[in-house]
VOBA-918400 format. One line per 5 residues: number of its first residue (from 1); for each residue x, y, z of N, C-alpha, C. Coordinates in pm, 1 decimal. Layout:
residues N
NUM> X,Y,Z,X,Y,Z,X,Y,Z ~ ...
//
This chain:
residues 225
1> 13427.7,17961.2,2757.1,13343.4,18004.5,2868.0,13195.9,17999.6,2829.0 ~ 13116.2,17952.1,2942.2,12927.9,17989.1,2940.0,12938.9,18093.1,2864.1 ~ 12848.5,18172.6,2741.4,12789.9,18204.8,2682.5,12631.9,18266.3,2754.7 ~ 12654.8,18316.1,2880.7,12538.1,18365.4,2916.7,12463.9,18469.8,2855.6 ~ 12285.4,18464.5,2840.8,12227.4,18560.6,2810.0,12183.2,18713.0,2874.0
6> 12199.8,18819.3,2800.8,12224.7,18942.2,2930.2,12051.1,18940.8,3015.9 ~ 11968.2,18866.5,2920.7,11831.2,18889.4,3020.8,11796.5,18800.3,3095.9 ~ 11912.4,18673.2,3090.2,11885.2,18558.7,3203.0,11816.9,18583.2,3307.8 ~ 11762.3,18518.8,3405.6,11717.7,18551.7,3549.1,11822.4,18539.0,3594.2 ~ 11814.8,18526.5,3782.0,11901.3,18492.4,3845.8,11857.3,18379.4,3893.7
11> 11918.1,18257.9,3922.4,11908.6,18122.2,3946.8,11976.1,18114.7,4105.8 ~ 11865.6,18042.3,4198.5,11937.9,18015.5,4288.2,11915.6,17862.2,4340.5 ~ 12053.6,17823.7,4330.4,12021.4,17666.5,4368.5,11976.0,17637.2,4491.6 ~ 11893.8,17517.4,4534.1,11842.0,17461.1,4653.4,11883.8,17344.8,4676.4 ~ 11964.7,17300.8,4642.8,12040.9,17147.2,4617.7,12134.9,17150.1,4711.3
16> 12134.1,17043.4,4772.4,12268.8,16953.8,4823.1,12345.1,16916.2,4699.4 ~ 12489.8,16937.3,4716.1,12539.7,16864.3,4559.5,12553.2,16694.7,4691.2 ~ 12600.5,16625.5,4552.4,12588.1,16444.1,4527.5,12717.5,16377.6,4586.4 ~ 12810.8,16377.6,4703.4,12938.4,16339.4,4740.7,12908.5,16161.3,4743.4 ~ 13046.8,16141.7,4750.4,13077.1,15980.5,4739.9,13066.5,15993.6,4896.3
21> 13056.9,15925.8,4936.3,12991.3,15860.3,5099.1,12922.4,15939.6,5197.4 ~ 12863.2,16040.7,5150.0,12742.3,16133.7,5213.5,12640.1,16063.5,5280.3 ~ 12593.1,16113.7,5346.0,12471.3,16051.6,5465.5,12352.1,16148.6,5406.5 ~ 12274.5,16057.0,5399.4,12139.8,16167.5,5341.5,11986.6,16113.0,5473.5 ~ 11999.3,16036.3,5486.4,11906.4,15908.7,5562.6,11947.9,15804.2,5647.5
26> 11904.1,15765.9,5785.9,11917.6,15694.6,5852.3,11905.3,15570.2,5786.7 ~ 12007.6,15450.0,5794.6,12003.2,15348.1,5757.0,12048.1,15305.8,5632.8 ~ 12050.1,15433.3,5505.3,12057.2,15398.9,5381.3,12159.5,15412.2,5362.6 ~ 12237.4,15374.9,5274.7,12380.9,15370.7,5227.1,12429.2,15492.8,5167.9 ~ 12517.0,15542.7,5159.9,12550.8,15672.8,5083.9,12633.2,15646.0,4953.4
31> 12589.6,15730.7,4888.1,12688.7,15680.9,4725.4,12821.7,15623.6,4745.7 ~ 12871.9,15568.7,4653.7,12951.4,15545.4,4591.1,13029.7,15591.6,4430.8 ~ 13105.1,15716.0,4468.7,13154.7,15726.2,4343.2,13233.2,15739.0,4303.2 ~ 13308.3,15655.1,4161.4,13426.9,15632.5,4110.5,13453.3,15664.2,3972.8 ~ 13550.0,15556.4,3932.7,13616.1,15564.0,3790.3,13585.6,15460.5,3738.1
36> 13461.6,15494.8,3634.6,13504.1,15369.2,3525.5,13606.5,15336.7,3467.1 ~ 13595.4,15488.1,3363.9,13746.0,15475.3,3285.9,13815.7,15602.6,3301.3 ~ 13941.5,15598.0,3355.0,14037.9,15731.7,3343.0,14047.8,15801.7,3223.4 ~ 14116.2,15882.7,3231.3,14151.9,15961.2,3142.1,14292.8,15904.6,3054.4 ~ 14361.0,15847.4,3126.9,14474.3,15815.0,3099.6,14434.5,15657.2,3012.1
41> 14360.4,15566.0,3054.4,14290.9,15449.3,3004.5,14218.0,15473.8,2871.6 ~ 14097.9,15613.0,2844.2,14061.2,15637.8,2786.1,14164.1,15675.8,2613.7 ~ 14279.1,15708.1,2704.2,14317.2,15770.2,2537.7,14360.4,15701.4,2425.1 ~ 14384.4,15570.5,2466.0,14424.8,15434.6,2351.6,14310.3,15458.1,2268.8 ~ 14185.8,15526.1,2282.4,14068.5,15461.8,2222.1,14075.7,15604.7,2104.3
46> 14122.1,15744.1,2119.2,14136.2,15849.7,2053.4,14253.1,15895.2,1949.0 ~ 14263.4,15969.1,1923.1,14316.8,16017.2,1831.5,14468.7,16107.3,1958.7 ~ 14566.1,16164.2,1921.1,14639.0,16172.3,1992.3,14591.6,16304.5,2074.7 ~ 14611.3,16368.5,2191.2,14548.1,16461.2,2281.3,14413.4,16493.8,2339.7 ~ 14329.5,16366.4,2294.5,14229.0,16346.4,2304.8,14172.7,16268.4,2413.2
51> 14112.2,16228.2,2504.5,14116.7,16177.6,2637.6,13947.6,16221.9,2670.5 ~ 13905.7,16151.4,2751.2,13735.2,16177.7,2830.2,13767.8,16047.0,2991.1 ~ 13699.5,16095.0,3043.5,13638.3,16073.1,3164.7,13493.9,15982.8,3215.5 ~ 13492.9,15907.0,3243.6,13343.9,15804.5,3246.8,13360.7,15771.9,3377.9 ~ 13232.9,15857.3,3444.1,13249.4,15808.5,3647.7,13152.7,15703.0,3605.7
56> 13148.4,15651.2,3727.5,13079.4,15535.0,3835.7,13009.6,15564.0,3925.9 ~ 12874.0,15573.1,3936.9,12774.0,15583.8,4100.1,12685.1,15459.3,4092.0 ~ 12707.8,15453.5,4246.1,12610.3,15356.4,4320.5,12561.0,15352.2,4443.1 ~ 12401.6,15428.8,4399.1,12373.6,15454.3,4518.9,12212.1,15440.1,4529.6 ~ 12145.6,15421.2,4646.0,12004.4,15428.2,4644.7,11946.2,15560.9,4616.0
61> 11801.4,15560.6,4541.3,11750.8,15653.8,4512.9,11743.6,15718.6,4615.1 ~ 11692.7,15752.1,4725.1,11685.2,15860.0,4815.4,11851.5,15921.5,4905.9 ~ 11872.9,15987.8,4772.2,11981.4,16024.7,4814.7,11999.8,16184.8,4757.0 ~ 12087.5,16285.4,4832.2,12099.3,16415.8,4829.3,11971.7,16446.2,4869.6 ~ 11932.8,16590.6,4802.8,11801.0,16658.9,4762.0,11736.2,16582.2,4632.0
66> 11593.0,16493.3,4664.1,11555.3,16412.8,4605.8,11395.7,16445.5,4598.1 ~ 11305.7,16388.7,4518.5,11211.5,16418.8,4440.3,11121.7,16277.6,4527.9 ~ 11011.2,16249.2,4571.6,10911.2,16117.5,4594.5,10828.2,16168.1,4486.4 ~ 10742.1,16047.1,4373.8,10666.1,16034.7,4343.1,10560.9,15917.1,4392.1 ~ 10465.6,15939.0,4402.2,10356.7,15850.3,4392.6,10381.1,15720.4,4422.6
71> 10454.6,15649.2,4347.3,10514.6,15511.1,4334.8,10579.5,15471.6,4442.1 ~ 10692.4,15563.1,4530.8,10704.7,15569.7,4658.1,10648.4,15501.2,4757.0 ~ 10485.6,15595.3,4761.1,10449.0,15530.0,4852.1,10342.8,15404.9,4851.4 ~ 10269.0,15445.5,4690.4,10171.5,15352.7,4619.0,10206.8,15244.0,4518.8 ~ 10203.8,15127.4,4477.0,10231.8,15028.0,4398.5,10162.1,15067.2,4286.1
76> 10032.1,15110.9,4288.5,9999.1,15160.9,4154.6,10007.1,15344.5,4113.5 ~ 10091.9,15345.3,4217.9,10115.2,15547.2,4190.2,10237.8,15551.1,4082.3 ~ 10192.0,15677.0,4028.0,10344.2,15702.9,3902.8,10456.2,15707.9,3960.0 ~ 10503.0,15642.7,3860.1,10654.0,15670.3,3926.7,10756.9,15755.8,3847.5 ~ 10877.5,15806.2,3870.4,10937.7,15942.9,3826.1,10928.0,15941.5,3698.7
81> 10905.0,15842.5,3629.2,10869.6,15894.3,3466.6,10778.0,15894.6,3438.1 ~ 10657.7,15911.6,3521.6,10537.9,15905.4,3462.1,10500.7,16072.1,3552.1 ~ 10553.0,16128.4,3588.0,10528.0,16254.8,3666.5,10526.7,16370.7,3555.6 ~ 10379.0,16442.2,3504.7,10462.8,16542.1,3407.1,10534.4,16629.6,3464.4 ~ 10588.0,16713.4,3342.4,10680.8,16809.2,3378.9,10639.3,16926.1,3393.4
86> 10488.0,16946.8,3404.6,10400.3,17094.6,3451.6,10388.8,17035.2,3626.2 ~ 10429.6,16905.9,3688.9,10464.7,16899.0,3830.4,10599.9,16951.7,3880.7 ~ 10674.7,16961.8,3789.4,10815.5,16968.9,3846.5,10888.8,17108.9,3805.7 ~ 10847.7,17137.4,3698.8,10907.0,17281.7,3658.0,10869.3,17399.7,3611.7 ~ 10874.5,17500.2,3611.6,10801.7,17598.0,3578.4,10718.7,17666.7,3674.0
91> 10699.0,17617.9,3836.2,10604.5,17673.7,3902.7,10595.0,17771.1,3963.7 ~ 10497.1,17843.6,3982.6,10489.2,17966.1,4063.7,10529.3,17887.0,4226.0 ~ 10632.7,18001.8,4253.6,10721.5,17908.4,4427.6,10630.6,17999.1,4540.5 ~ 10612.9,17948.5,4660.8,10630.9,18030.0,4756.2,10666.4,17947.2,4884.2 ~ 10760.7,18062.8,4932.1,10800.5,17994.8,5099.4,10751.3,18048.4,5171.5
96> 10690.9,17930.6,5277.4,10664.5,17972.0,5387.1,10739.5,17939.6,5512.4 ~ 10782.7,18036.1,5619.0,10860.1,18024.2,5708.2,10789.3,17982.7,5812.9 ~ 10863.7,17852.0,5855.8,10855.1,17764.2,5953.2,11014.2,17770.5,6079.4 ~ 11081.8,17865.5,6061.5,11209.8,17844.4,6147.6,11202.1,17933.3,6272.5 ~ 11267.9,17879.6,6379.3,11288.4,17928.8,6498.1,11202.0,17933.8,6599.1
101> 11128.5,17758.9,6575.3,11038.9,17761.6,6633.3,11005.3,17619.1,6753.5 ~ 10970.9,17676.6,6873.1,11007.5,17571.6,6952.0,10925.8,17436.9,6951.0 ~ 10871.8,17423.8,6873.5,10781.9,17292.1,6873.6,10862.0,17251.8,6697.9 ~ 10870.4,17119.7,6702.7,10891.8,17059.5,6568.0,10782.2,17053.0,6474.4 ~ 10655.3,16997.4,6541.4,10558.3,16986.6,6436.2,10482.4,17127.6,6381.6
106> 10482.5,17126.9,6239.6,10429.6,17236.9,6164.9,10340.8,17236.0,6120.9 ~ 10234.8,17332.4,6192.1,10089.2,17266.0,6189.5,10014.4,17359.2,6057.5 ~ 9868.4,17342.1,6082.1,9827.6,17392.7,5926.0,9788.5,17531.2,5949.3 ~ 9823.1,17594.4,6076.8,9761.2,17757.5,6086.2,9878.5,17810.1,6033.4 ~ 10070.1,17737.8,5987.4,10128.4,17782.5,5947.4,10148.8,17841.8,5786.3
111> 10018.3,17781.7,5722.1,10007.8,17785.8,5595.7,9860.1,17899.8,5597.5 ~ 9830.1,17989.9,5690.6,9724.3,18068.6,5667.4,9740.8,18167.9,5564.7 ~ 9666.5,18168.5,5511.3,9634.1,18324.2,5418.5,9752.5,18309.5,5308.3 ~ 9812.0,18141.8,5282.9,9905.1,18140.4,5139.4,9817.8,18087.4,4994.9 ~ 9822.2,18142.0,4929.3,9734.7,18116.8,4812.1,9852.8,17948.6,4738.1
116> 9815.6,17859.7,4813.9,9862.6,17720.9,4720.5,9816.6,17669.1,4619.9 ~ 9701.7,17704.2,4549.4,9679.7,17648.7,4427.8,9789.9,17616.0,4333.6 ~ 9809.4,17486.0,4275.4,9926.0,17549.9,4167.9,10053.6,17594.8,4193.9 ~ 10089.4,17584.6,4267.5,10207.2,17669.5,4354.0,10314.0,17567.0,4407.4 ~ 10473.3,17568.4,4355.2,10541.8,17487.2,4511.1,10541.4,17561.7,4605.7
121> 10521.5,17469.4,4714.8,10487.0,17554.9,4788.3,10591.7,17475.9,4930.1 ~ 10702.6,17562.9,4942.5,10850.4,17537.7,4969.7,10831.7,17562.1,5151.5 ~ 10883.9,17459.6,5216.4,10887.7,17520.4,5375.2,10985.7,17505.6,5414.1 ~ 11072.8,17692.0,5458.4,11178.1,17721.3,5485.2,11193.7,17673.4,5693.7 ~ 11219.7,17551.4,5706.2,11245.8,17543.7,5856.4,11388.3,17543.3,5896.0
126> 11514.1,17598.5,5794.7,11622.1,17605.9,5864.9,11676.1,17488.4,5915.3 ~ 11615.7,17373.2,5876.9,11722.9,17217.0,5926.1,11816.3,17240.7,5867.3 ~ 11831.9,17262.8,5746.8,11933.0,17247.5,5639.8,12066.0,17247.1,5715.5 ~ 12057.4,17354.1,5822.9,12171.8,17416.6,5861.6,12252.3,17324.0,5955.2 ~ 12209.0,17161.1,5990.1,12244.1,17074.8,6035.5,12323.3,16940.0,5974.9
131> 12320.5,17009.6,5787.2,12373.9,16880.3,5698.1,12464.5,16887.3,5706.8 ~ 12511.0,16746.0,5678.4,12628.2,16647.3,5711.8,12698.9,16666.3,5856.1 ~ 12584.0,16653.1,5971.0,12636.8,16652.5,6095.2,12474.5,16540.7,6157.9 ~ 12541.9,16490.3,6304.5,12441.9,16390.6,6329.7,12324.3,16468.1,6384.6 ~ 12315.1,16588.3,6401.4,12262.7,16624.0,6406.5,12082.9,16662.0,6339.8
136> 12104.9,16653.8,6262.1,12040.8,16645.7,6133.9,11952.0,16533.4,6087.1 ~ 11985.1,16431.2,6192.6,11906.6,16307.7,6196.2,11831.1,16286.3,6321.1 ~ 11818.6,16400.9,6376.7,11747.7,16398.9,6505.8,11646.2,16533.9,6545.1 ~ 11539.7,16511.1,6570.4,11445.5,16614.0,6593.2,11385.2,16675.9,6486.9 ~ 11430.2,16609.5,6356.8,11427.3,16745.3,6228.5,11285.5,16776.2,6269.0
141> 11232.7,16918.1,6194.8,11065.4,16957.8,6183.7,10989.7,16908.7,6098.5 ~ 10893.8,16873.5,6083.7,10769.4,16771.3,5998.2,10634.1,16841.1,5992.4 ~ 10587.3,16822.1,5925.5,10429.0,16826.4,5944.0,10345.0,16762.8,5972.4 ~ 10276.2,16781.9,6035.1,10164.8,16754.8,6097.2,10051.0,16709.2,6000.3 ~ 9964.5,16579.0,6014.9,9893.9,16516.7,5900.8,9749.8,16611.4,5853.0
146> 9731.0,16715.9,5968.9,9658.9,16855.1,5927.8,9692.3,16949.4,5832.2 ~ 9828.5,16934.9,5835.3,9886.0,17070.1,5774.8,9899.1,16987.3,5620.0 ~ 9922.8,16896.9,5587.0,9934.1,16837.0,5472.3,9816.9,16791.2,5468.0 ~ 9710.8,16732.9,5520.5,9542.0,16804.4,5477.6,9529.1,16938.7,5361.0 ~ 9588.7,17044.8,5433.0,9534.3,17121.0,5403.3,9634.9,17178.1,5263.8
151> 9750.7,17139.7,5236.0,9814.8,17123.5,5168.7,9752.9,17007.8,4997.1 ~ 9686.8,16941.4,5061.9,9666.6,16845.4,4989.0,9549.5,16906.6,4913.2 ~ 9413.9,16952.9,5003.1,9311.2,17025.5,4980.1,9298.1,17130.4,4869.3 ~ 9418.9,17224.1,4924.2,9449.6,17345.7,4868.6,9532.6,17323.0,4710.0 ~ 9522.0,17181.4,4677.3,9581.1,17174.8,4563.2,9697.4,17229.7,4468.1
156> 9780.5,17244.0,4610.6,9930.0,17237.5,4604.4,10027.5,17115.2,4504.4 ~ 10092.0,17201.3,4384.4,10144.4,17152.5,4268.2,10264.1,17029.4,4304.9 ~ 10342.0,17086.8,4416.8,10462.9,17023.6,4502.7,10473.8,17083.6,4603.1 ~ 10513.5,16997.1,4702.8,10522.2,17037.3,4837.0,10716.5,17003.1,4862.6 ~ 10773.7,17088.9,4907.0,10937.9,17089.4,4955.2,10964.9,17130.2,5096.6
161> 11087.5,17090.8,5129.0,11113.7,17096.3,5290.3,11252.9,17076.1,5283.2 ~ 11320.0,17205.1,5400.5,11449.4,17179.9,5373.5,11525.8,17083.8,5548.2 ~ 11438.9,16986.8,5534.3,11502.5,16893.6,5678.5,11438.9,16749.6,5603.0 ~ 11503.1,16655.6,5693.3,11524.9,16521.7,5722.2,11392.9,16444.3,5614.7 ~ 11241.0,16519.6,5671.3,11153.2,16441.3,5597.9,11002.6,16529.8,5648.6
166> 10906.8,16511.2,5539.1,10801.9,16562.2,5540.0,10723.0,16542.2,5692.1 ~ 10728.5,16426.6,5705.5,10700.2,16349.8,5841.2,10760.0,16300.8,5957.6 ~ 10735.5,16274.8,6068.8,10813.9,16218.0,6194.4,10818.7,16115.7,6187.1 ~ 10949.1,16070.5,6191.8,10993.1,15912.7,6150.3,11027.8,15861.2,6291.3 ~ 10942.5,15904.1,6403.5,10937.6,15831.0,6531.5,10876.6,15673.2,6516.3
171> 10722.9,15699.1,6476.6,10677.9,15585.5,6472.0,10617.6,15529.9,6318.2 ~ 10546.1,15450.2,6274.7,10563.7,15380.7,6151.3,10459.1,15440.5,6032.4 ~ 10393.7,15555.2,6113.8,10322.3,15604.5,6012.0,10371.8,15704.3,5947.3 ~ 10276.0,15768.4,5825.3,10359.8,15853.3,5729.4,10268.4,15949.0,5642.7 ~ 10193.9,16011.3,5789.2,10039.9,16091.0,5715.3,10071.0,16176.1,5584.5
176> 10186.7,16239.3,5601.8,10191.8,16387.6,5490.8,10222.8,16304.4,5365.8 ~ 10331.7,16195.4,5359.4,10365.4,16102.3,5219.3,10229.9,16040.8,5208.2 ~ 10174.8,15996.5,5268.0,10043.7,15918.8,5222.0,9889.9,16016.8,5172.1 ~ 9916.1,16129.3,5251.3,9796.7,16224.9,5178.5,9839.2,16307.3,5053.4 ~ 9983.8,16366.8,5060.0,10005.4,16408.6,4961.6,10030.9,16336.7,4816.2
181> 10041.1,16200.9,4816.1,10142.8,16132.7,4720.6,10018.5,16095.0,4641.6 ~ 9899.1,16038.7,4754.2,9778.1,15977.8,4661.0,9681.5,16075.7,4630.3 ~ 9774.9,16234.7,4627.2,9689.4,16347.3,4514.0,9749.6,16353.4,4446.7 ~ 9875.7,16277.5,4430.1,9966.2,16298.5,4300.6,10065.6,16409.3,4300.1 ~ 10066.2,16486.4,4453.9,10171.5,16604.2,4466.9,10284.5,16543.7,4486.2
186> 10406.8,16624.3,4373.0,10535.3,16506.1,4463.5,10631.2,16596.1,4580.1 ~ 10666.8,16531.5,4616.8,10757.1,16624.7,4732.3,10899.0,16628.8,4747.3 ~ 10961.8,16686.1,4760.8,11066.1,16717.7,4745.4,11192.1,16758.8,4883.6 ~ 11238.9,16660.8,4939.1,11297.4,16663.8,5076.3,11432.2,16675.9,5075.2 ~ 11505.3,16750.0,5190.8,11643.6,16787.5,5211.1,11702.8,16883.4,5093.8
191> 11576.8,17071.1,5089.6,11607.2,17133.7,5026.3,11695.5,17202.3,5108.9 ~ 11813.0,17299.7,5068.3,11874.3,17401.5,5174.2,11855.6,17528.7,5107.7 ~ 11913.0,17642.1,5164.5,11924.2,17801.0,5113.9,11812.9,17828.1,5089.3 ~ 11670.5,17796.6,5103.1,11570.0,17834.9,5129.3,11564.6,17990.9,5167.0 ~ 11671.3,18052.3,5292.7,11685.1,18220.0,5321.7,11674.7,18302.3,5198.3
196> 11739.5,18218.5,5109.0,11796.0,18316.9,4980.5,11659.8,18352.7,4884.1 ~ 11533.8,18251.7,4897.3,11449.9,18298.8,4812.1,11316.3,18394.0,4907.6 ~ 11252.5,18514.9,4821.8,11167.8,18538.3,4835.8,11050.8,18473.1,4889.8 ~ 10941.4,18503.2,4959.2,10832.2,18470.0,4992.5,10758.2,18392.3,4861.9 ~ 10772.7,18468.5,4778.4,10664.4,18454.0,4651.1,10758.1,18535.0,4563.6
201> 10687.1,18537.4,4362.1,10755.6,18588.8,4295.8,10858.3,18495.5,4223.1 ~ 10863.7,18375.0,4217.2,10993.9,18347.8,4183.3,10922.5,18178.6,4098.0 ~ 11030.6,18161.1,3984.0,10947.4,18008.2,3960.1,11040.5,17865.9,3999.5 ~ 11022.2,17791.2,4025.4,11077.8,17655.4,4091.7,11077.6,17494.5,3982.0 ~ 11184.3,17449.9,4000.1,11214.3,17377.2,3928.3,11280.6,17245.3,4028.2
206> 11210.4,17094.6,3973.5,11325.5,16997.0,4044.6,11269.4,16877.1,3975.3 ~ 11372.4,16875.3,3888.1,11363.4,16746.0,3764.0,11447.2,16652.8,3771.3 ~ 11410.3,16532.7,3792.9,11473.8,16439.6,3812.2,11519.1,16390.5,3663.6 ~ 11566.6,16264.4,3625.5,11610.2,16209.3,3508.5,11481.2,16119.0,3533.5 ~ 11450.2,16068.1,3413.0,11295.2,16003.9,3375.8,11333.7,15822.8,3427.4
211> 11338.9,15821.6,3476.6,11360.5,15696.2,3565.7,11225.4,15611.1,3584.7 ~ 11245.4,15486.4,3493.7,11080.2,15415.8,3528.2,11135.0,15309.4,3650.3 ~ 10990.9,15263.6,3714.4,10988.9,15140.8,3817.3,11084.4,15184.3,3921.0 ~ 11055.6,15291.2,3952.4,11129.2,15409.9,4082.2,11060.4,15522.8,4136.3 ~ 11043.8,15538.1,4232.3,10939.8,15567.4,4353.0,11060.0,15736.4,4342.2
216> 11124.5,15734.0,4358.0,11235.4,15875.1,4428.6,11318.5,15840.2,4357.4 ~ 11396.3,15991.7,4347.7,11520.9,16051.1,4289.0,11592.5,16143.4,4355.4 ~ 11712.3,16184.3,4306.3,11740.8,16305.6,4329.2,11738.0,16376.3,4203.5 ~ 11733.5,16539.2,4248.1,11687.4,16638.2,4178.0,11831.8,16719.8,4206.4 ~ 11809.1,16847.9,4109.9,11879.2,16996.5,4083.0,11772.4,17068.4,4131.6
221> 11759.0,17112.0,4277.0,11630.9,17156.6,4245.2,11718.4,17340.5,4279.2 ~ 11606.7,17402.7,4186.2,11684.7,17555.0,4223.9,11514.5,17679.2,4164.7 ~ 11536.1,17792.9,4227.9,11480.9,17865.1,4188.3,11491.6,18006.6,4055.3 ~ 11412.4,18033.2,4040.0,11454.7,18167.7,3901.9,11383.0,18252.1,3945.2 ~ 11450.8,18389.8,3996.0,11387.2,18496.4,4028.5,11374.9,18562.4,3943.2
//
C-alpha cells in the first residue's frame, strides 16, 4: 500500500481521466488505447511468476484536460518543453466564479477586485457538468477578448477553464489564445470539479510530460489545499 505522509495536504484532482474513444473536441479524433504486449505474451521474457503490461495510445495532443503552450498558437512560441515549471506548478490558485449565468461570454468586470499577479487563475463556469454528452460541444462559456486583456495585463501565471475552450469557436478568430499565449501564459482547458476548490488559498499544478515540437498536451491537473 501508498505509504502516505501524516502532514500531506489534501489533493484535489481537476482532470478528466484519458478513455480509449473519448470526445474531447469537435472534429478531432479520440484516443486510441490498447495492448502492446499482454501479460500473458510478456512472461516468456521473465523468470517464472513474473509478467508486466505495456499499453498502446494514439491520440492527438488536444485531448482530455490539456495544457496550450505558446507554440500552439505561435511558430516561434515555446512549446511544452520549453515552458518552465514555475508556469505550471507550484502556483498560488484562485477561482473565479463564472456559473449560472445567462450570457456565455465572460467579460472582464468578472475578474474585478482578483489579485492575478502570479496566480492560476482558474474559471469555475460549471460546463464541466456537460462531459461526455453532445452537449458540451455547444454553447460552452468563453471569454471575451477584454477579459483576457485584462488577464493578460494583470500578469496572470496560467489561465484554466472548465468548458469546451477559452474562446468562441463560432467564427475563425481566437482573441484570448492569441493574447494570452504571446505573453507566454499557458492555458489550460476542459478543467472539471472546480466546486471542490476554494476561492483562493490553495496551490495548482498541471504538468504535462516535456514534449518538444508540440503546441498542447494533456495534463494531471489537480489542486493542494
Amino acid at each position: 500500500m501508498e505509504n502516505i505522509p501524516k502532514n500531506a495536504g489534501r489533493f484535489i484532482d481537476v482532470s478528466h481521466p484519458v478513455e480509449d474513444g473519448m470526445r474531447t473536441y469537435p472534429g478531432l479524433p479520440g484516443p486510441s488505447i490498447s495492448e502492446y504486449l499482454s501479460r500473458e505474451k510478456s512472461r516468456r521474457n521473465y523468470a517464472p511468476g513474473t509478467e508486466f503490461h505495456i499499453g498502446k495510445i494514439e491520440m492527438v495532443a488536444n485531448t482530455g484536460t490539456y495544457l496550450d503552450a505558446p507554440f500552439h498558437r505561435y511558430a516561434g512560441g515555446a512549446d511544452i518543453a520549453e515552458i518552465s515549471l514555475s508556469r505550471l506548478a507550484d502556483l498560488p490558485g484562485v477561482v473565479v466564479r463564472a456559473f449560472g449565468r445567462a450570457e456565455r461570454a465572460i467579460g472582464l468586470e468578472t475578474f474585478d477586485g482578483v489579485d492575478l499577479a502570479g496566480r492560476a487563475v482558474l474559471i469555475h463556469s460549471g460546463w464541466s457538468r456537460h462531459w461526455n454528452t453532445d452537449a458540451y460541444f455547444e454553447g460552452h462559456p468563453y471569454l471575451t477578448e477584454a477579459a483576457a486583456a485584462r488577464l493578460a495585463d494583470g500578469d496572470a501565471a496560467l489561465v484554466g477553464i472548465d468548458s469546451l475552450n477559452v474562446d468562441a469557436i463560432d467564427g475563425g478568430t481566437r482573441p484570448a489564445h492569441s493574447l494570452l499565449l504571446a505573453r507566454g501564459i499557458p492555458i489550460v482547458e476542459h478543467l472539471t470539479g472546480l466546486e471542490a476548490l476554494p476561492a483562493a488559498g490553495f496551490r495548482f499544478f498541471a504538468v504535462p510530460a516535456k514534449m518538444r515540437g508540440i503546441g498542447s498536451f494533456p495534463v494531471r491537473a489537480f489542486a493542494l489545499l
